[in-house]
N, CA, C and O atoms as CSV, one atom per row, in Angstrom:
chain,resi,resn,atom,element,x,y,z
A,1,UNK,N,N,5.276,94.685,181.205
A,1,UNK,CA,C,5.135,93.873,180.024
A,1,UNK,C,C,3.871,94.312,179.275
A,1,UNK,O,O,2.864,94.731,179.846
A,2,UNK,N,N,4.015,94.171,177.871
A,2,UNK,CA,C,2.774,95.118,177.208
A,2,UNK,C,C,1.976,93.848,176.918
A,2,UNK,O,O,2.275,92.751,176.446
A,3,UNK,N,N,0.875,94.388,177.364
A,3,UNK,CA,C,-0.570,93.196,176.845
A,3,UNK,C,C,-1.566,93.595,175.374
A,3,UNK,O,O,-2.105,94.671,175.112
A,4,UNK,N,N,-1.566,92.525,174.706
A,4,UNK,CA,C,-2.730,92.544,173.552
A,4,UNK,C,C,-3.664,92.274,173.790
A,4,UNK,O,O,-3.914,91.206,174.348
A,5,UNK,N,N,-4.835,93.424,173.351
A,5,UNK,CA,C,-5.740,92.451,173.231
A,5,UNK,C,C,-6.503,92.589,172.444
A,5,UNK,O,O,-6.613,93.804,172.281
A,6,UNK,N,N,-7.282,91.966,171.671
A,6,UNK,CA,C,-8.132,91.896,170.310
A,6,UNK,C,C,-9.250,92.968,170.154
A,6,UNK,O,O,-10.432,92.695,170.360
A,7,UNK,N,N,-8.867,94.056,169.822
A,7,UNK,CA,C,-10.253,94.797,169.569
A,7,UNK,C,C,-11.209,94.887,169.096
A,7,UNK,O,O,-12.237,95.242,169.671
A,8,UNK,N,N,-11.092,94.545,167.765
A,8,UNK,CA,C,-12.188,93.555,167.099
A,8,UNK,C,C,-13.383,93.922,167.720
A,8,UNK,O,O,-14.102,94.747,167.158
A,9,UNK,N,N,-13.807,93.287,169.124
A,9,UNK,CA,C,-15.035,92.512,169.766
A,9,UNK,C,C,-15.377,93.622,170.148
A,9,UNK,O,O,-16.583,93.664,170.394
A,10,UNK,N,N,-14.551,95.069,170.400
A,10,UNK,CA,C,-14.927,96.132,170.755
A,10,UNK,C,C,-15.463,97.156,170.061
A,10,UNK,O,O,-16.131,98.080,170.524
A,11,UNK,N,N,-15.094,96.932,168.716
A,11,UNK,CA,C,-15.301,97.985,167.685
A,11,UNK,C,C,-17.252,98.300,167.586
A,11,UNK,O,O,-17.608,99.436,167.271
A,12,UNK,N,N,-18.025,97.529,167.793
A,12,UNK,CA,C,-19.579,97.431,167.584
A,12,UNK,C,C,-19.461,98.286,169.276
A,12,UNK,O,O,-20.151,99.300,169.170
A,13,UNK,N,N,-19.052,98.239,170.241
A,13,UNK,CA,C,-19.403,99.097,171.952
A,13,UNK,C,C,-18.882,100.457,171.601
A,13,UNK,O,O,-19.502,101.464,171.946
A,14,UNK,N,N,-17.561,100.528,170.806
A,14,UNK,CA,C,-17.061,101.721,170.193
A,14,UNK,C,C,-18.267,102.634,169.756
A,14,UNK,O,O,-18.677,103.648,170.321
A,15,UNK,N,N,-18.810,101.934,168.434
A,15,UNK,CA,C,-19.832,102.789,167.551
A,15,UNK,C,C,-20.880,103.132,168.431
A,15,UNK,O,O,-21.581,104.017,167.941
A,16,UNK,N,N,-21.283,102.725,169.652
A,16,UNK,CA,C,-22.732,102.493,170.166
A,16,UNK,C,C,-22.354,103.700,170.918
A,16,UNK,O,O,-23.171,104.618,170.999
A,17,UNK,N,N,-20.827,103.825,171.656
A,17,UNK,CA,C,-20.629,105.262,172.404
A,17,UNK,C,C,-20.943,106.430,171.745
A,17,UNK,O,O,-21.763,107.301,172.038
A,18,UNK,N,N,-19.959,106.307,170.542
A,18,UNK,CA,C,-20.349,107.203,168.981
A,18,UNK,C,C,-21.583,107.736,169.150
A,18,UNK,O,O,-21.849,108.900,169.449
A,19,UNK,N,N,-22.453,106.680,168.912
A,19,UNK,CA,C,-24.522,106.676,168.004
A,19,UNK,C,C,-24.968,107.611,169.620
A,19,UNK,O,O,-25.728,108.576,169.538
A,20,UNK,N,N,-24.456,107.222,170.841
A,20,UNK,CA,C,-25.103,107.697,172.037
A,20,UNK,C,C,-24.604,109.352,172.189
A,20,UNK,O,O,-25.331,110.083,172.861
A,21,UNK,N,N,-23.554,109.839,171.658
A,21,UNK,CA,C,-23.304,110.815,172.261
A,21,UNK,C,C,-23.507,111.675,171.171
A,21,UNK,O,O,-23.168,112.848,171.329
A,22,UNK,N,N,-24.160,111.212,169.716
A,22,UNK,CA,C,-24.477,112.569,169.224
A,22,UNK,C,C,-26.008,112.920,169.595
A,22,UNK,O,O,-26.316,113.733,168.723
A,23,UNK,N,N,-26.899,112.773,170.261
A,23,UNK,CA,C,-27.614,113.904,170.655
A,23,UNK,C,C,-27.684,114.663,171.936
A,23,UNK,O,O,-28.629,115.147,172.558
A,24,UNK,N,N,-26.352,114.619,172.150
A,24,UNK,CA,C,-26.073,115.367,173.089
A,24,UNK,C,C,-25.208,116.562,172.578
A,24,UNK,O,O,-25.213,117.595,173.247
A,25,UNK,N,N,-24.388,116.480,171.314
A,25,UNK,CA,C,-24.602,117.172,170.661
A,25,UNK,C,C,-25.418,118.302,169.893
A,25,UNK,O,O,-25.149,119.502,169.822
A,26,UNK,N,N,-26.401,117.661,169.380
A,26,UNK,CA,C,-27.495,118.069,168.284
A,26,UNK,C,C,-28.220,118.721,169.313
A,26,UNK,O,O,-28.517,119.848,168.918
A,27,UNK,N,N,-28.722,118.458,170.700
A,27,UNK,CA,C,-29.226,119.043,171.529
A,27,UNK,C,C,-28.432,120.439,172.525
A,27,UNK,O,O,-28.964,121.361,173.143
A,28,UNK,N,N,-27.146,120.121,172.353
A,28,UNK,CA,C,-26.308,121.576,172.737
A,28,UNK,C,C,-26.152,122.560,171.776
A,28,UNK,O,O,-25.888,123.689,172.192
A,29,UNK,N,N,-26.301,122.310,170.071
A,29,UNK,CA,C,-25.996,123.030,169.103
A,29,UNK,C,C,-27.452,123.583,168.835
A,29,UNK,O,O,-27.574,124.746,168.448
A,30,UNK,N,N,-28.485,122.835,169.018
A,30,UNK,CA,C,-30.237,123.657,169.037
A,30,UNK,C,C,-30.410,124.484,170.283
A,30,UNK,O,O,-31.311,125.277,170.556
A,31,UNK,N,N,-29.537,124.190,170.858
A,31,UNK,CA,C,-30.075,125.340,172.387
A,31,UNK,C,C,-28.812,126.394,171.862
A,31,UNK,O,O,-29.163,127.279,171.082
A,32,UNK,N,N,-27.831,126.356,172.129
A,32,UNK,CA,C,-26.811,127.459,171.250
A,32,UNK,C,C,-27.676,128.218,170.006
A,32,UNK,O,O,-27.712,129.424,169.766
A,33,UNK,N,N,-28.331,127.163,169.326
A,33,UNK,CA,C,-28.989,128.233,167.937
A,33,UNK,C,C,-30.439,128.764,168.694
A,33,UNK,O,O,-31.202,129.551,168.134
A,34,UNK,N,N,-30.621,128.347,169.701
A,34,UNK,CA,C,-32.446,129.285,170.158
A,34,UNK,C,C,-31.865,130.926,169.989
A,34,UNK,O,O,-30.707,131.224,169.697
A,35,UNK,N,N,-32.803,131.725,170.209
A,35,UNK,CA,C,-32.949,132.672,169.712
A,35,UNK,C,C,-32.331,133.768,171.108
A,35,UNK,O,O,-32.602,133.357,172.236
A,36,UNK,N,N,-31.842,134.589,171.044
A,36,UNK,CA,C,-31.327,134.716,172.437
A,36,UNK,C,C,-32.580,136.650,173.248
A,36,UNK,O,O,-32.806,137.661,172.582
A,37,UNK,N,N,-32.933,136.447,174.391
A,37,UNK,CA,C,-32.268,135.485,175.382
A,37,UNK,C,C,-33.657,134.495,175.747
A,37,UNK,O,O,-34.859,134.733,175.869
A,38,UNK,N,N,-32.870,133.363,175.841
A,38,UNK,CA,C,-33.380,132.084,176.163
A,38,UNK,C,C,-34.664,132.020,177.388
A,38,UNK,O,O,-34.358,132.666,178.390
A,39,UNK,N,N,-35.567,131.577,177.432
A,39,UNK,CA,C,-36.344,131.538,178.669
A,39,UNK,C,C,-36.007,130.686,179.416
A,39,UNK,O,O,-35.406,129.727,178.931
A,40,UNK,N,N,-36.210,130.713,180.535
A,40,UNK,CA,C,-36.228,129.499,181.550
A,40,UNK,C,C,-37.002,127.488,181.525
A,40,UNK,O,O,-36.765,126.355,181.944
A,41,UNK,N,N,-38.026,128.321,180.670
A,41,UNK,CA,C,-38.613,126.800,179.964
A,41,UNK,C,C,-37.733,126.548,179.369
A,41,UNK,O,O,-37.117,125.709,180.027
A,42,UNK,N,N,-36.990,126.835,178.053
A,42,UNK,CA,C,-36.179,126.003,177.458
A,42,UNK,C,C,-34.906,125.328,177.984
A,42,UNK,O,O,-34.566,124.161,177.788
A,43,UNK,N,N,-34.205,126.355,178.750
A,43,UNK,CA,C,-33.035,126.021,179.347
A,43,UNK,C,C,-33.570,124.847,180.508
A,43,UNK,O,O,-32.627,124.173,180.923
A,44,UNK,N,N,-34.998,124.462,181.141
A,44,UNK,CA,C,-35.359,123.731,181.888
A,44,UNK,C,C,-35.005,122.120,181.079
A,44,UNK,O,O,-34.328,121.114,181.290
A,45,UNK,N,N,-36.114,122.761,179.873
A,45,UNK,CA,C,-35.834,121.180,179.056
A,45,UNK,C,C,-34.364,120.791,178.310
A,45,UNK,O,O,-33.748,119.753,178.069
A,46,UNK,N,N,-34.224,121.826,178.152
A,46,UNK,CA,C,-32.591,121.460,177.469
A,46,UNK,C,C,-31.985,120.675,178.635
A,46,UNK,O,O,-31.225,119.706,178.632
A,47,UNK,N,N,-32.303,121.075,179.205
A,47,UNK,CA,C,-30.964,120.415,180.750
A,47,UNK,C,C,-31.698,118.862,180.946
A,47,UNK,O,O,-31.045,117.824,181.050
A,48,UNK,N,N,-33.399,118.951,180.975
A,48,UNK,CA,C,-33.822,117.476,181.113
A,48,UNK,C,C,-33.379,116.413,179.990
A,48,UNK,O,O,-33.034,115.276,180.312
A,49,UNK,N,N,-33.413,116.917,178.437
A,49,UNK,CA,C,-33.156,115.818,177.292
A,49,UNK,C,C,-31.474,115.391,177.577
A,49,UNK,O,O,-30.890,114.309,177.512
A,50,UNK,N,N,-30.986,116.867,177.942
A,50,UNK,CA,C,-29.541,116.292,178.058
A,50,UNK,C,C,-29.134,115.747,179.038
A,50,UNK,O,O,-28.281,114.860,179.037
A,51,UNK,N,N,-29.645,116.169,179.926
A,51,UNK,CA,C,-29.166,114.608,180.984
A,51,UNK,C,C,-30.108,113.351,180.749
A,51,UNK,O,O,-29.881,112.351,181.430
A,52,UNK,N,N,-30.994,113.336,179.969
A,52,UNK,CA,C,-31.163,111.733,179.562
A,52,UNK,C,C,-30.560,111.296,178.471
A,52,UNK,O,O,-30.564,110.089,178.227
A,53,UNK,N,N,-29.958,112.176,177.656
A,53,UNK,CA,C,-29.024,111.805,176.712
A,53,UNK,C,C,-27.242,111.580,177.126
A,53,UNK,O,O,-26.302,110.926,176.674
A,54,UNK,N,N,-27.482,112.576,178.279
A,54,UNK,CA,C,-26.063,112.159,179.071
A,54,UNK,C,C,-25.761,110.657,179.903
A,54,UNK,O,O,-24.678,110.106,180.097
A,55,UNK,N,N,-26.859,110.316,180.227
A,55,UNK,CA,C,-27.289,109.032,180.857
A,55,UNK,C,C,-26.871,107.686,179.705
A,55,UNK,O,O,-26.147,106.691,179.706
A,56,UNK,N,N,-27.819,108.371,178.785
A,56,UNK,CA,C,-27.430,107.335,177.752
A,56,UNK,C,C,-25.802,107.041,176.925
A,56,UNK,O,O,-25.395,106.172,176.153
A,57,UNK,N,N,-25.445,107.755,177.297
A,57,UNK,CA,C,-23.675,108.375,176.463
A,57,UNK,C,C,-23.064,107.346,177.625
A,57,UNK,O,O,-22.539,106.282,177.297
A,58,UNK,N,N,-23.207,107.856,179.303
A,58,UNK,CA,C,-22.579,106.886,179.440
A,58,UNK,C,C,-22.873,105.686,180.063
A,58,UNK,O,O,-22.146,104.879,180.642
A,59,UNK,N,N,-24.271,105.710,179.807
A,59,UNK,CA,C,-24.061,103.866,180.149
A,59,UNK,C,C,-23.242,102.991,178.721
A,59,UNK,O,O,-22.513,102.010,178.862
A,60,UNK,N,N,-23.506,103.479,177.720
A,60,UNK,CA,C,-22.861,103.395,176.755
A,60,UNK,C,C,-21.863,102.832,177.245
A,60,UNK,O,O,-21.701,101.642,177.514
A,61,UNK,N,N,-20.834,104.142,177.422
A,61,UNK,CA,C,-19.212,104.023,178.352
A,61,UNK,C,C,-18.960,102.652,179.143
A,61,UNK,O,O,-18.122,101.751,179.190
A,62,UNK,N,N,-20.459,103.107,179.876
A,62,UNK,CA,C,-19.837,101.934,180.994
A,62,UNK,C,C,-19.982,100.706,180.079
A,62,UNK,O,O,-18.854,100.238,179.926
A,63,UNK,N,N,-21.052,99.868,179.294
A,63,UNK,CA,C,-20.995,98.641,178.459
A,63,UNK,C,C,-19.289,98.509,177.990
A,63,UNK,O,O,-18.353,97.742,178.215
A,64,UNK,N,N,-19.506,99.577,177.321
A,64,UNK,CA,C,-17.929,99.357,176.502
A,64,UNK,C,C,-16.330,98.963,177.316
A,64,UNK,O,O,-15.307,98.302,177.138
A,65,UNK,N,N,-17.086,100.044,178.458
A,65,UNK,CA,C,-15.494,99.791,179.431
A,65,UNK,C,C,-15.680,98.024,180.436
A,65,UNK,O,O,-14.779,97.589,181.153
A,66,UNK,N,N,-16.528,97.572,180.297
A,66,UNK,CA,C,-17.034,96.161,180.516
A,66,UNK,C,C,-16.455,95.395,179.904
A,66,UNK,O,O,-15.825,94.473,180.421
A,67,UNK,N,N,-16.530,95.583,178.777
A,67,UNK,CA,C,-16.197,94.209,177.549
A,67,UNK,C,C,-14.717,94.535,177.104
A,67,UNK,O,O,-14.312,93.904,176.128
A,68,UNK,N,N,-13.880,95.416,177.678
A,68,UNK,CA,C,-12.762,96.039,177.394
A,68,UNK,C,C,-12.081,95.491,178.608
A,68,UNK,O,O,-10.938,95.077,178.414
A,69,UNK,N,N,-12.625,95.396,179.987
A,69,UNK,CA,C,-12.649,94.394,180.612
A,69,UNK,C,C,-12.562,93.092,180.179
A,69,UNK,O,O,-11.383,92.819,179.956
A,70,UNK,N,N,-13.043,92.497,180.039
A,70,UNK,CA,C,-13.528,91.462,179.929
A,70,UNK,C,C,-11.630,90.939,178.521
A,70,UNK,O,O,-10.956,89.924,178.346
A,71,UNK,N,N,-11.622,91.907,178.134
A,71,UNK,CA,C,-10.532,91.457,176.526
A,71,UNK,C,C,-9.327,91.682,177.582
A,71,UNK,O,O,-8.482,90.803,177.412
A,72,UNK,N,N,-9.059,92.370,178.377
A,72,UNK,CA,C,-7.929,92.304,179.097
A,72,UNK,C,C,-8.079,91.031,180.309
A,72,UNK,O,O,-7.066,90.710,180.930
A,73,UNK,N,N,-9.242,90.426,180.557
A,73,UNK,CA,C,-8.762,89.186,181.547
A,73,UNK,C,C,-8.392,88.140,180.430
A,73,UNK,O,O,-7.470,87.327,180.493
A,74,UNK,N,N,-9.472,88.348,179.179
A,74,UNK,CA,C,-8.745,87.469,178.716
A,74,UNK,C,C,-7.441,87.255,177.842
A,74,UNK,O,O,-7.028,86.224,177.311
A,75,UNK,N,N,-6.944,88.466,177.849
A,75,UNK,CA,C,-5.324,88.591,176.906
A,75,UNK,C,C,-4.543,88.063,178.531
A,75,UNK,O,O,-3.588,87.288,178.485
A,76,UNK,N,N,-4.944,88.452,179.561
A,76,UNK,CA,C,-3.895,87.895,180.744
A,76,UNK,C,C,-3.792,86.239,181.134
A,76,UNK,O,O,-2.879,85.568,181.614
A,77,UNK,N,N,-5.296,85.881,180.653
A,77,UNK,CA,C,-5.284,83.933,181.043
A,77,UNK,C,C,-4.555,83.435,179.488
A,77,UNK,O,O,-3.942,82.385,179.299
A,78,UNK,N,N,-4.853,84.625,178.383
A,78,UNK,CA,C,-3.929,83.678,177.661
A,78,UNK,C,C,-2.124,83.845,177.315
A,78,UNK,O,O,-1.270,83.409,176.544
A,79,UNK,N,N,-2.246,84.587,178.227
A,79,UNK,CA,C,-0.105,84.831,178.768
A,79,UNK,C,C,-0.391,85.401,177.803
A,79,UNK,O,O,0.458,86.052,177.196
């Protein structure tokens, strides 16, 4: 049986995944544009910003997949 549920409440956890995962972007496309070949310092820090930007992407995820939760117990208590 197919369940609804209001997305609405999700659309603001949506954008926040969005806002989190572009500098993980912007930080793979500045290490792609360094100058080649790359030193070991940079590729050190590239890997540190992006895994704190990866961190941030998905706790993101996880908030969102919470409250996405949360819209499916309640599309099931309301039949």
């Amino acid at each position: 049986m197919p369940l609804m549920i209001d997305a609405e409440p999700l659309l603001s956890y949506l954008a926040a995944v969005d806002e989190a995962n572009a500098p993980r972007y912007a930080l793979a496309k500045a290490y792609r544009e360094l100058p080649q070949p790359v030193t070991q310092a940079q590729t050190d820090q590239f890997q540190a910003d992006y895994q704190k930007a990866s961190t941030e992407w998905a706790n993101a995820c996880g908030v969102l997949v919470h409250w996405l939760g949360v819209e499916v117990e309640r599309a099931k208590a309301g039949g």
